[in-house]
SERO-4910 file (N, C-alpha, C, O; in steps of 0.05 Angstrom, whole numbers):
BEGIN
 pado doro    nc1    nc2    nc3   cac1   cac2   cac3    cc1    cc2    cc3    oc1    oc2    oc3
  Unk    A     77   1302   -373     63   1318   -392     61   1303   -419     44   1309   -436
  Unk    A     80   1283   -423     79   1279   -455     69   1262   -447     48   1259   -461
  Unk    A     72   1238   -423     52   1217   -421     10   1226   -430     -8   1216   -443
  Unk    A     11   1243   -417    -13   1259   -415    -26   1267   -447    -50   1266   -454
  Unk    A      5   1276   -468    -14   1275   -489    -14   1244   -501    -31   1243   -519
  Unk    A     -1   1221   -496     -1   1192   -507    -40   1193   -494    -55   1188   -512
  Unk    A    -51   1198   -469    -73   1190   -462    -93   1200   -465   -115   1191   -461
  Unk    A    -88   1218   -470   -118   1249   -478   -140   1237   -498   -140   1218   -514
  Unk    A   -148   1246   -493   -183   1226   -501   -181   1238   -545   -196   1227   -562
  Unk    A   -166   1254   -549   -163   1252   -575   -150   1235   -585   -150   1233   -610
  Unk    A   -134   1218   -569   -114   1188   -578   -132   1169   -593   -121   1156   -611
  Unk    A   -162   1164   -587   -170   1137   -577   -201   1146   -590   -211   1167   -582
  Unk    A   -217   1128   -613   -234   1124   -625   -257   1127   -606   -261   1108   -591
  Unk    A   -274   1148   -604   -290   1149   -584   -323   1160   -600   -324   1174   -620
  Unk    A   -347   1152   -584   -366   1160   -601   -382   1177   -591   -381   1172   -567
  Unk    A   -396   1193   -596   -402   1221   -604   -439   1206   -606   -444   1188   -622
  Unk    A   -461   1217   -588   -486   1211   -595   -497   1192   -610   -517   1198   -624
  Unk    A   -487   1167   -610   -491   1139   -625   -462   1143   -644   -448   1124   -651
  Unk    A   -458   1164   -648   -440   1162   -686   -408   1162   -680   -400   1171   -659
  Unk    A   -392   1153   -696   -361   1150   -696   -352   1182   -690   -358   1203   -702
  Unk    A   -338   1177   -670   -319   1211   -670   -316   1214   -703   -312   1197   -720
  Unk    A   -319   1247   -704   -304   1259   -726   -279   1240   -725   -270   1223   -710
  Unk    A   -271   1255   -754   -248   1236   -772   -218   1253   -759   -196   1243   -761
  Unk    A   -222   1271   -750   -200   1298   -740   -196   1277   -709   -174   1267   -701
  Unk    A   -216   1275   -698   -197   1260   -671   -194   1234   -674   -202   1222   -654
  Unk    A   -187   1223   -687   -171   1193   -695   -143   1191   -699   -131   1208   -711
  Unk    A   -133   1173   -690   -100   1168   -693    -93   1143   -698   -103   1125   -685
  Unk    A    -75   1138   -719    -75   1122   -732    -44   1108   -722    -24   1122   -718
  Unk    A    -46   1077   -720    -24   1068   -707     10   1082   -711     28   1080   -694
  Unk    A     11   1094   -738     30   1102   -751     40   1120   -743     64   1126   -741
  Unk    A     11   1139   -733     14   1177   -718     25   1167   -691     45   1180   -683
  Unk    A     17   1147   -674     20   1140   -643     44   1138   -644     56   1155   -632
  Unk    A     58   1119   -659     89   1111   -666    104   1143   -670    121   1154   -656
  Unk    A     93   1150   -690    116   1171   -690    118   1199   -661    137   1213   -656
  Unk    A     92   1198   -649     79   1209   -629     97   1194   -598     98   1204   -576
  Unk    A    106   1173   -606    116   1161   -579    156   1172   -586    171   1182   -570
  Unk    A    161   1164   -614    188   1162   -623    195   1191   -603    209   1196   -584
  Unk    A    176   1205   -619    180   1243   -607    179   1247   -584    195   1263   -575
  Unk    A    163   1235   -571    162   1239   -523    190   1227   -523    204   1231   -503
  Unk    A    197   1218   -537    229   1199   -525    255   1211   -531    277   1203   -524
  Unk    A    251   1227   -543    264   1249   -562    290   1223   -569    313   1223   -562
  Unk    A    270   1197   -593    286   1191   -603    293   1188   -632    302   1167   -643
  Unk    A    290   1216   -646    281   1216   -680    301   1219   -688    294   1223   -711
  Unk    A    329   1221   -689    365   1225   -683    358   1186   -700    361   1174   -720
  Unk    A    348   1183   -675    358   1150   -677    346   1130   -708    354   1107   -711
  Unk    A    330   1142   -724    320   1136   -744    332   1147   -777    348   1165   -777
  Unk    A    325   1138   -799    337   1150   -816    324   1174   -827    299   1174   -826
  Unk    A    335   1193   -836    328   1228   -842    304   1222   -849    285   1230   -836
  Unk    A    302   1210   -870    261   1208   -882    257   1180   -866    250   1160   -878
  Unk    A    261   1179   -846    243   1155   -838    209   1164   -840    196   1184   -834
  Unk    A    203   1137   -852    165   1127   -868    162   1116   -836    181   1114   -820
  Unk    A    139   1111   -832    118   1110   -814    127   1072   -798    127   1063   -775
  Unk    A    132   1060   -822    146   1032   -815    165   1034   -802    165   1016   -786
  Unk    A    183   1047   -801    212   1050   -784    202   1055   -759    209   1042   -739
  Unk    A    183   1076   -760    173   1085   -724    162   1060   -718    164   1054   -695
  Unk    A    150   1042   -733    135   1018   -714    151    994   -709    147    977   -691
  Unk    A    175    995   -730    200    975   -728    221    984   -704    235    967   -691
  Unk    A    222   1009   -699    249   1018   -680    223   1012   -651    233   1003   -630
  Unk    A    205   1015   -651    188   1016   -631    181    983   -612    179    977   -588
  Unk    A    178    968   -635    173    938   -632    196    937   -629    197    952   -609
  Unk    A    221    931   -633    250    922   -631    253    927   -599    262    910   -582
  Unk    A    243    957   -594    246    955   -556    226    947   -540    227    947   -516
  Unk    A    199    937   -558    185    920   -546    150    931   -537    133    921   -523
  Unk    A    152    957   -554    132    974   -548    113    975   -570    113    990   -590
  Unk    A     96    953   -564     68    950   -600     51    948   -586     54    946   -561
  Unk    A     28    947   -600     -8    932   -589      5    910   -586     29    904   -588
  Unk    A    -21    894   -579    -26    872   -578    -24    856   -607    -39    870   -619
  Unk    A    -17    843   -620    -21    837   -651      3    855   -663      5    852   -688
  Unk    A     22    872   -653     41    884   -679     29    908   -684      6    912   -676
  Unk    A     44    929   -699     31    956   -708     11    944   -730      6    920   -733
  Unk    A      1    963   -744    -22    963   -767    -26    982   -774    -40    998   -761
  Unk    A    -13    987   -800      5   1017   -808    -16   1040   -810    -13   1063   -802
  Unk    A    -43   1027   -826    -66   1049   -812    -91   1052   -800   -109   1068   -802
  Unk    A    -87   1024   -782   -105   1017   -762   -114   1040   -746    -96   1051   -732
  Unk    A   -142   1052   -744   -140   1066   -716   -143   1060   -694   -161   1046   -685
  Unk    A   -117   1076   -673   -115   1057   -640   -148   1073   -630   -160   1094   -633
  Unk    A   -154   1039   -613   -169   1037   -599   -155   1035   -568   -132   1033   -559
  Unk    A   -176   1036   -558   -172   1040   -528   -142   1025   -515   -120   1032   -508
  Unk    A   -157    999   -515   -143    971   -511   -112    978   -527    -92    974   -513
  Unk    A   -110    987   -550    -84    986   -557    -64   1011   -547    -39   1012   -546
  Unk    A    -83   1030   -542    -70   1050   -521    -55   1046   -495    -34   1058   -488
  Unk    A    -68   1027   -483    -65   1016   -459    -52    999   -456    -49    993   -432
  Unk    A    -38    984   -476    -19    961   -474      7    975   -484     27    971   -471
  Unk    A     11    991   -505     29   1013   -514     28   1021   -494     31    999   -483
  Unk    A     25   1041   -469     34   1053   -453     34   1047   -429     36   1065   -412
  Unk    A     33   1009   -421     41   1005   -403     70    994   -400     84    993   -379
  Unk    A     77    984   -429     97    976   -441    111    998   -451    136    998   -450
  Unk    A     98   1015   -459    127   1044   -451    133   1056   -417    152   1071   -409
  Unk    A    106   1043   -401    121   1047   -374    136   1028   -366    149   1032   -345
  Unk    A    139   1005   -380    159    983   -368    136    968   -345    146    949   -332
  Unk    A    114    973   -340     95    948   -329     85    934   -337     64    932   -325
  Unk    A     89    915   -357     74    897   -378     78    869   -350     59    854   -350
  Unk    A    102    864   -327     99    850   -310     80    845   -290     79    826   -275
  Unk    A     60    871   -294     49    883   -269     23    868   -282      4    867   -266
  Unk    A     18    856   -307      0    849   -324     -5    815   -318     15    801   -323
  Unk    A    -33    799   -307    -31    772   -302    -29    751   -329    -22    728   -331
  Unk    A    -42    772   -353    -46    759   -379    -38    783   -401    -49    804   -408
  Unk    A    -15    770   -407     -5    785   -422    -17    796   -462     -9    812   -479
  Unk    A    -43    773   -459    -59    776   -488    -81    787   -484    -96    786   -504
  Unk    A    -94    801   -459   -120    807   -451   -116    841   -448   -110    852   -428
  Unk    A   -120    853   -474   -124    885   -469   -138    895   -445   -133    917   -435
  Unk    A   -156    878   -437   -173    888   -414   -151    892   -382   -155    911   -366
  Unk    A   -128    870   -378   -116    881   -363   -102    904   -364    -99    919   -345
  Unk    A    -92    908   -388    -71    933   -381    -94    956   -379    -88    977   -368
  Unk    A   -124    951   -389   -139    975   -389   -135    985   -353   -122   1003   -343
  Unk    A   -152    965   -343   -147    952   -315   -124    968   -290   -127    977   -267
  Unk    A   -108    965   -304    -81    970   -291    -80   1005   -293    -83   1024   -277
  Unk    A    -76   1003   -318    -80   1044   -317   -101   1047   -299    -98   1052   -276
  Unk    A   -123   1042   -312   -151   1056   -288   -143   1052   -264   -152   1071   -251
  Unk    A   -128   1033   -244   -123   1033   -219    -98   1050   -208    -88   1052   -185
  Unk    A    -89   1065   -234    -63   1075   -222    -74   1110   -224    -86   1120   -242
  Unk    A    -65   1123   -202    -60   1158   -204    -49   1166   -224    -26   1171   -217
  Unk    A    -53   1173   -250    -42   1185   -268    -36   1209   -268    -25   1218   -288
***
Protein backbone atom coordinates (compact mmCIF):
# COMPACT_ATOMS: atom_id res chain seq x y z
CA UNK A 1 0.00 0.00 0.00
CA UNK A 2 2.63 2.58 0.79
CA UNK A 3 4.64 1.31 -2.16
CA UNK A 4 1.45 2.19 -4.19
CA UNK A 5 1.34 5.74 -2.85
CA UNK A 6 5.49 6.20 -3.76
CA UNK A 7 3.86 5.27 -7.56
CA UNK A 8 0.44 6.88 -8.04
CA UNK A 9 0.46 8.96 -10.99
CA UNK A 10 0.28 12.22 -8.55
CA UNK A 11 4.14 11.38 -7.73
CA UNK A 12 5.38 12.16 -11.20
CA UNK A 13 5.16 15.44 -13.55
CA UNK A 14 2.62 14.51 -16.04
CA UNK A 15 0.83 16.59 -18.82
CA UNK A 16 -2.58 17.43 -19.11
CA UNK A 17 -3.82 18.37 -23.04
CA UNK A 18 -0.36 19.74 -24.33
CA UNK A 19 0.05 21.81 -20.83
CA UNK A 20 2.19 20.97 -17.49
CA UNK A 21 0.00 19.17 -14.80
CA UNK A 22 -1.40 21.64 -12.33
CA UNK A 23 1.07 22.84 -9.76
CA UNK A 24 -1.08 20.68 -6.84
CA UNK A 25 0.11 17.31 -8.48
CA UNK A 26 3.82 17.90 -8.41
CA UNK A 27 6.32 16.57 -5.89
CA UNK A 28 9.21 17.88 -5.23
CA UNK A 29 12.43 15.76 -4.47
CA UNK A 30 12.29 16.99 -0.80
CA UNK A 31 8.28 15.89 -0.39
CA UNK A 32 9.42 12.16 -1.99
CA UNK A 33 12.24 12.06 0.72
CA UNK A 34 10.25 12.87 3.45
CA UNK A 35 7.32 10.69 1.81
CA UNK A 36 9.73 7.63 1.68
CA UNK A 37 11.43 8.50 5.47
CA UNK A 38 7.47 8.04 6.57
CA UNK A 39 6.59 4.38 4.51
CA UNK A 40 9.70 3.27 6.59
CA UNK A 41 8.43 4.54 9.68
CA UNK A 42 11.81 6.02 9.98
CA UNK A 43 11.26 9.76 11.37
CA UNK A 44 12.47 8.56 15.23
CA UNK A 45 15.72 8.24 13.32
CA UNK A 46 16.18 12.00 12.34
CA UNK A 47 16.50 15.14 14.37
CA UNK A 48 12.99 16.63 15.99
CA UNK A 49 12.98 19.62 13.23
CA UNK A 50 14.67 17.73 10.75
CA UNK A 51 14.67 20.35 7.19
CA UNK A 52 14.13 18.57 4.05
CA UNK A 53 18.21 17.99 3.63
CA UNK A 54 18.38 15.46 6.47
CA UNK A 55 15.54 13.34 4.65
CA UNK A 56 17.75 13.36 1.47
CA UNK A 57 21.07 12.85 3.59
CA UNK A 58 19.64 9.88 5.90
CA UNK A 59 18.15 8.57 2.51
CA UNK A 60 21.43 8.71 0.30
CA UNK A 61 23.59 7.37 3.29
CA UNK A 62 21.42 3.97 2.73
CA UNK A 63 21.73 4.42 -0.80
CA UNK A 64 18.29 5.50 -1.96
CA UNK A 65 18.60 8.99 -4.47
CA UNK A 66 17.89 9.65 -8.30
CA UNK A 67 20.17 9.31 -10.47
CA UNK A 68 22.48 12.63 -9.91
CA UNK A 69 21.77 13.02 -5.86
CA UNK A 70 18.58 14.70 -4.42
CA UNK A 71 17.76 18.33 -5.71
CA UNK A 72 16.16 19.94 -2.87
CA UNK A 73 13.37 21.37 -5.20
CA UNK A 74 13.64 19.58 -8.27
CA UNK A 75 10.39 18.08 -9.44
CA UNK A 76 10.60 14.08 -9.57
CA UNK A 77 10.18 12.99 -12.90
CA UNK A 78 9.36 9.68 -13.98
CA UNK A 79 12.91 8.27 -14.41
CA UNK A 80 13.71 9.54 -10.90
CA UNK A 81 10.76 7.72 -9.45
CA UNK A 82 11.87 4.65 -10.85
CA UNK A 83 15.40 4.45 -9.79
CA UNK A 84 14.25 5.67 -6.07
CA UNK A 85 12.01 2.79 -5.88
CA UNK A 86 13.93 0.23 -7.28
CA UNK A 87 16.64 1.06 -4.94
CA UNK A 88 14.18 1.14 -2.08
CA UNK A 89 13.28 -2.36 -3.39
CA UNK A 90 16.86 -3.40 -3.15
CA UNK A 91 16.89 -4.25 -7.17
CA UNK A 92 19.23 -1.69 -8.47
CA UNK A 93 21.26 -5.41 -9.32
CA UNK A 94 18.47 -6.48 -11.41
CA UNK A 95 19.56 -3.16 -13.44
CA UNK A 96 22.28 -3.81 -16.65
CA UNK A 97 23.26 0.01 -16.49
CA UNK A 98 23.22 1.46 -13.57
CA UNK A 99 23.14 5.45 -15.16
CA UNK A 100 20.25 4.74 -17.68
CA UNK A 101 16.82 5.82 -15.98
CA UNK A 102 15.29 4.03 -18.81
CA UNK A 103 16.22 0.68 -17.24
CA UNK A 104 14.85 0.88 -13.91
CA UNK A 105 11.71 2.46 -15.89
CA UNK A 106 11.99 -0.93 -17.75
CA UNK A 107 12.24 -3.11 -14.88
CA UNK A 108 9.09 -1.75 -12.91
CA UNK A 109 6.93 -1.95 -16.17
CA UNK A 110 7.94 -5.71 -16.41
CA UNK A 111 7.20 -6.47 -12.92
CA UNK A 112 3.35 -7.17 -11.30
CA UNK A 113 3.00 -4.40 -9.07
Amino acid sequence: CALALLLSASCIPQRHEGHAAPERDLVTHTELAQRIVWMLGDEAKLPARATGLDYQIYLSRKGIEPLGGWRYDALVTKGDLAVVTVRLMGLQREVSDPEDEQEYIALLEGMEL
